[in-house]
C-alpha positions in Angstrom: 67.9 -16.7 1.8 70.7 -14.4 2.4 73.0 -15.5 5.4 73.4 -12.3 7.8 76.1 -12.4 10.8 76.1 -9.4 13.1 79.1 -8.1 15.1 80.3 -5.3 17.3 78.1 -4.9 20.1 79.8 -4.2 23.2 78.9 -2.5 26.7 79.4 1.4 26.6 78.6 4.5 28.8 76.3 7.1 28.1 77.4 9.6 25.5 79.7 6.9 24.0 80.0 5.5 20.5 79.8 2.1 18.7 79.7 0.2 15.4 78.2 -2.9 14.4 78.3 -4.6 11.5 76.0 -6.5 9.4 78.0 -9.2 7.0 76.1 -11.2 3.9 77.6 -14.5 2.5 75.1 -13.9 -0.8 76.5 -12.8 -3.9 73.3 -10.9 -5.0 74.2 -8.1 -1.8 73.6 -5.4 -4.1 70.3 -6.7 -4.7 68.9 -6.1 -1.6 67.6 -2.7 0.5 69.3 -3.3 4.0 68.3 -2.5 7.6 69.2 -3.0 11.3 66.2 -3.1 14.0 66.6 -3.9 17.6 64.8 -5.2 20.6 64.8 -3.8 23.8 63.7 -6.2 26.8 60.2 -6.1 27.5 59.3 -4.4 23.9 58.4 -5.0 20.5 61.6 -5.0 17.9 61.1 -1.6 16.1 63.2 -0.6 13.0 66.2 1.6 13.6 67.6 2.5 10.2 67.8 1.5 6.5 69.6 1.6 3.0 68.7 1.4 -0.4 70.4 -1.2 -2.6 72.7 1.4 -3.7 73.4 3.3 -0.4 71.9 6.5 -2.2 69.3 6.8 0.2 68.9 6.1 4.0 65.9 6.4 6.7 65.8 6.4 10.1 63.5 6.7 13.2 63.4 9.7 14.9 64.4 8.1 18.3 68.2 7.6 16.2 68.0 10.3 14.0 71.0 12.3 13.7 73.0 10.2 16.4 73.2 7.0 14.0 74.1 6.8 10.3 73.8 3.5 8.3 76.2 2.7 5.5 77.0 -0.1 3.2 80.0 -1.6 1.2 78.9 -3.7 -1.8 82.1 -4.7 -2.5 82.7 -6.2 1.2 79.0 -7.2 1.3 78.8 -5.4 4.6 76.1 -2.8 6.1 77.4 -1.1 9.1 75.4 1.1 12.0 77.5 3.6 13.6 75.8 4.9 17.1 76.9 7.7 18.2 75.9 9.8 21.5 74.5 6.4 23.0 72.2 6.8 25.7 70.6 4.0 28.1 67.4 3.9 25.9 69.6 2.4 23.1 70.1 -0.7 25.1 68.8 -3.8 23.1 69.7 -6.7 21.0 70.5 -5.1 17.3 69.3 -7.4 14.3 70.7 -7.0 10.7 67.6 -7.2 7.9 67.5 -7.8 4.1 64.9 -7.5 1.7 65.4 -8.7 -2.0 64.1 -5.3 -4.0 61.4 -7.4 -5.8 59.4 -8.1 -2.5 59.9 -4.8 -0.5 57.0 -2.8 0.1 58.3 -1.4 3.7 61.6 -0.8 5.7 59.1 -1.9 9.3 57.7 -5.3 8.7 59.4 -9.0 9.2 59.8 -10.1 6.0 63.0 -11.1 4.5 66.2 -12.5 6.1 67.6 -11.8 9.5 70.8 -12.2 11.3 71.3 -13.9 14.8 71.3 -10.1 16.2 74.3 -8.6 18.5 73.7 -7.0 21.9 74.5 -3.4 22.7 73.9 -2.3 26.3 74.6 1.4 27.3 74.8 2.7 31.0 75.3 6.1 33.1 
């Protein structure tokens, strides 16, 4: 399995911006579609955003949509979330995912490998 490390978590007010990052130690990266989900206390971890293998095509759920983009750089072997407009809801431990192409059937389920996850807390 693919070893994941997350970073960049951090404390930030409402309306405020962050990026984490996701980093690989495999030399198959390209191999696999890519995804962050998170965990807020007291609730089930939900899936936040996504990548293809080639970073042609990302997905993300409409609680994020069109505040956070998801990127990736092959050549670092990095997948990065940048959060933007941040708002309290978005509190909750962040968790890097991978899933080698031949098993994926679906960017919401457990399968795959996951990083140690990073924590993120926004207030007002």
């Amino acid at each position: 399995q693919v070893q994941l490390v997350e970073s960049g978590g951090g404390l930030r007010q409402a309306g405020g911006s962050l990026r984490l990052s996701c980093a690989a130690s495999g030399r198959t990266f390209s191999r696999y579609a890519m995804a962050w989900f998170r965990q807020a206390p007291g609730k089930e971890r939900e899936f936040v955003a996504g990548i293809s293998w080639r970073g042609g095509n990302a997905y993300y759920s409409g609680s994020v949509k069109g505040r956070f983009t998801i990127s990736r750089d092959n050549a670092k072997n990095t997948v990065d979330l940048q959060m933007n407009s941040l708002k309290p809801d978005d509190t909750a431990v962040y968790y890097c995912n991978a899933k080698l192409g031949e098993f994926f059937r679906s960017w919401y389920d457990d399968s795959g490998s996951w990083g140690q996850g990073t924590q993120v807390t926004v207030s007002s």
